[in-house]
N, C-alpha and C positions, 0 to 999 in steps of 0.2 A: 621739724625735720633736722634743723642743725643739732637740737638740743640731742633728739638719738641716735646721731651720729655720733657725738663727741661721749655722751652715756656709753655707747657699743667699743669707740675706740679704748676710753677709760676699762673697761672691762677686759679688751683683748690683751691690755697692758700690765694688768694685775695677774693676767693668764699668763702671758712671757715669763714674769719671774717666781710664778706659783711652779712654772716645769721646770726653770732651772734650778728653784730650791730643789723640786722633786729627784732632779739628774742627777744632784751634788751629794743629794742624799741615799740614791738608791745605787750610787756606785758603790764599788769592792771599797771596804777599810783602807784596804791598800795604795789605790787608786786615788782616795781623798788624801792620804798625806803622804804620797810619794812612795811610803814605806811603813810597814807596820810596826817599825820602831822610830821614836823619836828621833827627830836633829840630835846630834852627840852636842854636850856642853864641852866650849872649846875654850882655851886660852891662849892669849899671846905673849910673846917677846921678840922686843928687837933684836936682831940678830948680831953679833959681835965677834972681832976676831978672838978665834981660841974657843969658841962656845964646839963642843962634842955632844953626840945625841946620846951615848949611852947617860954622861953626867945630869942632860939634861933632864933624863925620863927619873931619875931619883930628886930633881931639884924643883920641883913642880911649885915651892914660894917664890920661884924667882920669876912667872909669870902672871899675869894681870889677866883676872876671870870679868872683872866687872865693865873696864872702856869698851864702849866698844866697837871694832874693829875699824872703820873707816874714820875714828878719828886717829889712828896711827899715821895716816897720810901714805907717801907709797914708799918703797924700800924693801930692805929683805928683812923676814921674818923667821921666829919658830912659832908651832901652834900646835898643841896636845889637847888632847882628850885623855885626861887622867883617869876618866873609869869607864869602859867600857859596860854595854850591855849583859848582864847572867846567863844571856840564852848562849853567849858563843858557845861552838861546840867544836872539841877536838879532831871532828870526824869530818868537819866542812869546809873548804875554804871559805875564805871572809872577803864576801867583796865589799870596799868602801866606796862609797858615790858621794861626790862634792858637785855643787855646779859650775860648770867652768867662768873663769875668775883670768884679771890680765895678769900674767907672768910671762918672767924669762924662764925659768926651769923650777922644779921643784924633786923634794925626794920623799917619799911618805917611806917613814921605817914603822915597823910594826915590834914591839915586844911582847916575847911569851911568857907564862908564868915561869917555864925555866931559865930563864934570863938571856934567851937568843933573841937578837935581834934582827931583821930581816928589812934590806931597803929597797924600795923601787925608786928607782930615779925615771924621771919624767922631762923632756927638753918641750919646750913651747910648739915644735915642730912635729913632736909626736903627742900632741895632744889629744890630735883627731883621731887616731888610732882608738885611742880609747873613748871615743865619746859614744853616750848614748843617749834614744830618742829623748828629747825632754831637754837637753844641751846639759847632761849629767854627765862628767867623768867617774869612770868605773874602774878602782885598781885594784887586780884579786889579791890577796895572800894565801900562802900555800897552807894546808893543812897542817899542824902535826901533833903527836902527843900531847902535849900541853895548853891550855886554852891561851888565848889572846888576850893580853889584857891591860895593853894600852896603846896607842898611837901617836903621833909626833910627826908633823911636817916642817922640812926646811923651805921655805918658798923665794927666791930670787929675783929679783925688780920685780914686785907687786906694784902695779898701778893704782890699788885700793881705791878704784872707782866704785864700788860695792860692797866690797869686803877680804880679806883673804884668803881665809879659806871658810867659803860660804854654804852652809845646811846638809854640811855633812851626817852621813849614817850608816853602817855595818847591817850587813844584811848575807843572809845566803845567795848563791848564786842563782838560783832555781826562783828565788821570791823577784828577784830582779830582772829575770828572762820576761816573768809575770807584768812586770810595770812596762817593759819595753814592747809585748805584746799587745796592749791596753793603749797605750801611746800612738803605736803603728796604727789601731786601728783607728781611735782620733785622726791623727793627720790625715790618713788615708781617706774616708770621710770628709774632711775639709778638702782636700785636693779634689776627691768628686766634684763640691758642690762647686769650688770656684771653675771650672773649667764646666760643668755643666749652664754656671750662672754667665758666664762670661760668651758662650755661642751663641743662648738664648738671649741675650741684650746686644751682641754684636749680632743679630740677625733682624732684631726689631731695628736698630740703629740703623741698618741701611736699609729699611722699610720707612722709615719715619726722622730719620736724621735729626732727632731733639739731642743737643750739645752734652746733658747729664746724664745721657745713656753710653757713652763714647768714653765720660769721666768716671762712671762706675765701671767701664770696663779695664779702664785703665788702675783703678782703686784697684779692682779685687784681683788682677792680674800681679799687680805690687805686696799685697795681702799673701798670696799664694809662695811669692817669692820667697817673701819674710817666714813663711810656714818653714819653706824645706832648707831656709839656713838657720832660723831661731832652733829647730826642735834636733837641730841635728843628722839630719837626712842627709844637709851635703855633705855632709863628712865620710859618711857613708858612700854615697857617691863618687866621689872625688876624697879618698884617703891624704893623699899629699897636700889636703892644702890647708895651710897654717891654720891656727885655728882665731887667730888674730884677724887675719881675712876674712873669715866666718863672723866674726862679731861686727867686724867693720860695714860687711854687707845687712847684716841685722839693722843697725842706727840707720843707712840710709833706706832703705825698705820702710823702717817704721816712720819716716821723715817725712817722703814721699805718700806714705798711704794716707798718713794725718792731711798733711794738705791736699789732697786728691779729695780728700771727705768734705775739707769744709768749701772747695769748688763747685765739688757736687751739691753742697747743699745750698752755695749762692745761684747757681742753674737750676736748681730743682725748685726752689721758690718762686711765687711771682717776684717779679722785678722792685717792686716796691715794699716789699721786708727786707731787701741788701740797699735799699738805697743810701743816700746818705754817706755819713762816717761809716758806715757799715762795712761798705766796700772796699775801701782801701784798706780798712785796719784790720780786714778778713786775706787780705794780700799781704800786707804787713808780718801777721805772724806767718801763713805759707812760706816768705821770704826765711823769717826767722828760724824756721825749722828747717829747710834745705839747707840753707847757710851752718848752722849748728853739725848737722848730718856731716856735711861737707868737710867742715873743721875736723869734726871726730874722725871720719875718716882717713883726711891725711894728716894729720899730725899726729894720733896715739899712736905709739905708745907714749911720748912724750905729752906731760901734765894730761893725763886721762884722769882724774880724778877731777879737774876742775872742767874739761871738755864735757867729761857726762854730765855734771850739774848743770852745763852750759843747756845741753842737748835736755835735760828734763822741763829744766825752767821755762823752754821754747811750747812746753807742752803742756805749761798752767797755763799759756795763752790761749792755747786749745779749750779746754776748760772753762776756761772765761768766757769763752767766744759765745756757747753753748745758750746761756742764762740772753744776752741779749739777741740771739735772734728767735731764741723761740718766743721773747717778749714781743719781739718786732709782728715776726707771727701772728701770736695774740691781736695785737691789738691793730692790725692789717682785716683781720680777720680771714686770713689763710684757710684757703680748703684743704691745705696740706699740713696744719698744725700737726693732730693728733698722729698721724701717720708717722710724720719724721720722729718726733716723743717717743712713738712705741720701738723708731730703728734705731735709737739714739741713748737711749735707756741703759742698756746693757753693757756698749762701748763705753760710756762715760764712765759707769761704774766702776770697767776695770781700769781705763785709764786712771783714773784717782787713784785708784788701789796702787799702780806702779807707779807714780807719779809719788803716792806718800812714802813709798818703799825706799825709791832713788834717793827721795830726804830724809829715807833714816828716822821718820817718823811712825813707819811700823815697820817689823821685823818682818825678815825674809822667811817664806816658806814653799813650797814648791807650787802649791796652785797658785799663787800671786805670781809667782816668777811664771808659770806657764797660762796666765790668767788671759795672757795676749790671744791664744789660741780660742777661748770662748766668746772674747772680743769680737773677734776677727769673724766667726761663723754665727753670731749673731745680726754684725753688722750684715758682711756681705748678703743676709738672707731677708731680713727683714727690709733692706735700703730697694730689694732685689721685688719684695710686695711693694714699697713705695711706688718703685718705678711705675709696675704694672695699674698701683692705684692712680696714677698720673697719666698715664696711659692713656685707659677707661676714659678718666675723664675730658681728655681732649679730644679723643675719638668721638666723645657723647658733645661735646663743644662742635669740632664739624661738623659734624652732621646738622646737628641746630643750624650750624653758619648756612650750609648747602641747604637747608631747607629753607631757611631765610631768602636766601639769594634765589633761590628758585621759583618763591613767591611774590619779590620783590619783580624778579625778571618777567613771572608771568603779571602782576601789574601791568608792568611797564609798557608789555606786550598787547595787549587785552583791552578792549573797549569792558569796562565796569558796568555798562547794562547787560549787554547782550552776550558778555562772554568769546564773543569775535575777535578775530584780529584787528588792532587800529592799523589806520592810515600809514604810519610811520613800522611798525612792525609788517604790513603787509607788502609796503614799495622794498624795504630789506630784502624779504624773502624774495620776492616776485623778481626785480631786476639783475641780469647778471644769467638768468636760465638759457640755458641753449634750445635751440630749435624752436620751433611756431607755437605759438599759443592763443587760445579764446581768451578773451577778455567779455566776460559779461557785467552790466551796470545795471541793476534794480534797482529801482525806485516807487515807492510807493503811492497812490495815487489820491491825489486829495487829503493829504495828512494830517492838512492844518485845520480843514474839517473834523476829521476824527476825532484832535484834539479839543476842540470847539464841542464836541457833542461829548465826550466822556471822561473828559477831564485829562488834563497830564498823567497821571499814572492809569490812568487807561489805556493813554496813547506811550505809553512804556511797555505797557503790558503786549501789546501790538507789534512795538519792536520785537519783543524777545520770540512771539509765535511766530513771526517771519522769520527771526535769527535762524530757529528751530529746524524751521521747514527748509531753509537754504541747506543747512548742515545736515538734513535727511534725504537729502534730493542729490550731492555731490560725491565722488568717489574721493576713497582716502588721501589721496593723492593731493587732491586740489585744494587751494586758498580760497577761504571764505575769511570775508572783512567789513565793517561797516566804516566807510569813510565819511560818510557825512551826518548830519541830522538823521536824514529817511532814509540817505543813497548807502546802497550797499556793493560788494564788489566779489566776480568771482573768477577763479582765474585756473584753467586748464591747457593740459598738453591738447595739441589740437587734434593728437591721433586718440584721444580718450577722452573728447567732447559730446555730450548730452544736447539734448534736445530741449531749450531752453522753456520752450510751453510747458516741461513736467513739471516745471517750478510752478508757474502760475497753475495749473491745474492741484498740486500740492496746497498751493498758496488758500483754494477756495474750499479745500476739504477742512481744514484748520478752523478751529473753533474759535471764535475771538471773543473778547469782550462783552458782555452785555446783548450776545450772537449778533454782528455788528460784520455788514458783509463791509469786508478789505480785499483790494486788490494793488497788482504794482503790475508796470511796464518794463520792458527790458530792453535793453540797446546791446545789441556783441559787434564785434570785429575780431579778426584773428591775423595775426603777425607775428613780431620778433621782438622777444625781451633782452635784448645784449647786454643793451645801455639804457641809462637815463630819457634820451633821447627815443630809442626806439618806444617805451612807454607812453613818453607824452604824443606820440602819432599815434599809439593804438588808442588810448584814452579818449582822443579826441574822437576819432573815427569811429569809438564806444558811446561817446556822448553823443555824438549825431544822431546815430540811430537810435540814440533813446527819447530823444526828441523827438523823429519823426515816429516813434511809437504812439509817444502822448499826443502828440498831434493829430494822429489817423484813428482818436478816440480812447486811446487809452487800455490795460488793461488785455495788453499783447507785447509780443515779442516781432524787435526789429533788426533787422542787419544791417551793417557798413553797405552802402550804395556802393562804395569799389569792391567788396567784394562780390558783391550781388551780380555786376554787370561781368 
């Protein structure tokens, strides 16, 4: 059973990333690399008093094509792109898209083949103005006679936490309507899901109140945050607000959702795969990455270059974290392995991916940079089947318990021959009833006889035909019980009392044993069950008469002399 489970999970697993290779590859050209022309190769120089853009755009040795970019450190820059794309075309304007990058201001001038040159200046405050979905700034140049056919940015207090001017590309405006299209409908889609996934778990959470239902709704709540300030939406939304804001809110969003994940996954586990070093060192980095988030937030612009490295390196401990608990997992032997592996898969993925990017160990490209977004609707979707696999399973776990406990109760309850109520389950129910009641006591007559002539499980077999015949002879209503060896007990409302001979008459139509005539005596009284007390005066006044039953021959029915008289 475990083996096809973990066979079927392996298989769901290989399915996850057999559809996103298929997504990756059956979207638009376009779509896959942002644009269907290359990143422009760019070069930089540090920026110097007396440096002019016209000198510079004919000085193009005086730039360094090969460092690259973020080891400049932060400062002002120039950055050109000395040959532009063949397709520009005189007839179009030229939109350039960089992805936004920390600065104080910038000015992209454009030159045309007839030696005009043309500048946009850009202040850090009007960033947002221009931003599009994907967190890409977009600067047009105007059409004119003459093609375009080079570029040149001046950028001021670059923070070069990433780079300066990073994955820039020349495109029409109509091809870039197209990527901003394509984007909207992504987020838009993500924003379904997390607001669909987030009622649907905050709906089961106050049905079933488990702690890692409450934590993934808080995840993908954070997740969603981070959607509509990563991709550029708030800017959108909210034009005036700096775009430094914007980024600041990105770092804690992604701070917060990282450790939201690995809480949920110390709740989502049994207790004993976090136990241990486990736990605190899975708090430890949480701490680390809020802290980090925190820093970046208030202090960039100041040392943003060493703040982001601060805030990535918080996020190899994420990383890290990953290998030992699914080991723990392992070898726990968790019913939840497979399940978290298949939500777990994808995020990690991209997290490495931005994680090797942050260190400059691969190069920037627009899916890496918007890689978060496939992260993120991974996570939330597959964490969102965990849940429901965890669910299942505890739902399938009570019930087991409530069947347990219901079987245990009915033990506890139950004389184990006869099926009857015992002694102790019967005075429960019975005392404490309002108003008058019959107390009848049957006892069997000559039993040790019986036993003597057919053996103990004969005279077993003798209980149960009586048990029977008591429980077919009494209305739903009433308590039937065997309190002793042979004596048995029955207990009615006395406005819904029977005629106690039907029992013995029942009692001789019953088949017994080896056809082996059985009979029993009966003692009643009828009174008041309040208390304890009122009990033991009917009991007694039950056993009297059952006495004088066996006494007057046996094998009849007697009543209380007080009530008689």
């Amino acid at each position: 059973m475990e083996f096809g489970r973990s066979f079927l999970c392996r298989r769901i697993l290989a399915l996850v990333f057999a559809a996103l290779a298929m997504a990756l590859s059956s979207a638009p050209a376009r779509a896959q690399n942002g644009l269907s022309n290359p990143p422009l190769d760019l070069c930089v120089k540090r920026a110097v008093k007396g440096d002019v853009a016209r000198q510079l755009f004919a000085a193009t040795a005086r730039f360094d094509c090969r460092t690259r970019q973020t080891s400049f450190g932060p400062g002002d820059f120039w950055v050109i792109a000395p040959v532009l794309p063949k397709w520009s075309s005189p007839s179009m304007p030229a939109a350039v898209r960089t992805s936004a990058t920390t600065q104080d201001r910038s000015i992209l001038y454009g030159r045309y083949a007839d030696g005009v040159i043309i500048a946009l200046p850009m202040a850090k405050h009007e960033i947002s103005r221009h931003l599009q979905l994907g967190a890409i700034v977009e600067q047009v140049l105007p059409a004119r006679a003459t093609p375009l056919v080079q570029l040149l940015w001046k950028i001021e207090g670059s923070g070069n936490p990433r780079g300066i001017v990073v994955g820039a590309q020349i495109t029409e405006p109509g091809e870039s309507a197209t990527l901003n299209l394509f984007m909207a409908a992504l987020y838009s889609a993500f924003g379904g899901l997390c607001v669909a996934l987030i009622l649907h778990n905050l709906a089961m959470w106050r049905a079933l109140r488990h702690p890692f239902q409450l934590i993934y709704c808080l995840m993908v709540a954070s997740l969603a945050v981070y959607a509509l300030s990563s991709s550029g939406a708030l800017a959108w939304i909210w034009p005036d607000l700096p775009d430094l804001v914007r980024v600041k809110i990105n770092y804690l969003m992604l701070g917060v959702s990282a450790s939201l994940a690995l809480l949920f996954a110390r709740a989502y586990f049994e207790p004993e795969v976090c136990a241990g070093w486990l736990s605190p060192v899975i708090m430890l980095v949480c701490g680390a990455l809020i802290a980090s988030a925190v820093m970046f937030a208030l202090l960039v612009p100041w040392q943003a270059f060493m703040l982001q490295r601060i805030f990535v390196m918080s996020f190899i401990g994420v990383v890290a974290l990953v290998p030992p608990i699914l080991w723990r997992a392992w070898t726990t032997r968790s019913r939840y392995f497979w399940v978290v592996t298949i939500a777990w898969a994808a995020p990690i993925i991209f997290a490495g991916l931005r994680v090797a990017n942050g260190l400059n160990f691969i190069n920037w490209s627009f899916w890496v940079d918007n890689s978060t977004i496939m992260a993120m609707t991974s996570e939330a979707l597959l964490s969102s089947f965990a849940i429901s696999y965890r669910v299942r399973l505890l739902s399938r776990e009570r019930d087991d318990a409530r069947v347990r406990e219901l079987a245990a109760r009915a033990l506890a309850d139950t004389d184990p021959l006869t099926g009857l109520l015992n002694r102790r389950s019967f005075l429960a129910r019975a005392i404490g009833q309002t108003g008058d009641h019959v107390l009848l006591i049957a006892d069997l007559d000559h039993f040790k006889a019986v036993n003597e002539t057919i053996g103990h499980d004969g005279g077993d077999e003798v209980l149960r035909v009586f048990a029977r015949a008591l429980r077919a002879s009494i209305p739903a209503e009433g308590l039937v019980a065997r309190i002793g060896g042979e004596e048995f007990a029955v207990l009615l409302p006395a406005n819904r009392a029977i005629d106690a001979a039907t029992i013995l008459d029942r009692l001789r139509a019953e088949r017994m044993p080896f056809d082996l005539t059985v009979t029993a005596s009966i003692g009643a009284s009828t009174g008041p069950l309040a208390t304890d007390i009122d009990w033991k005066k009917l009991y007694r006044r039950a056993d009297r008469a059952l006495f004088a039953a066996k006494s007057e021959g046996r094998d009849r029915v007697r009543y209380d002399l007080a009530i008689a008289a």
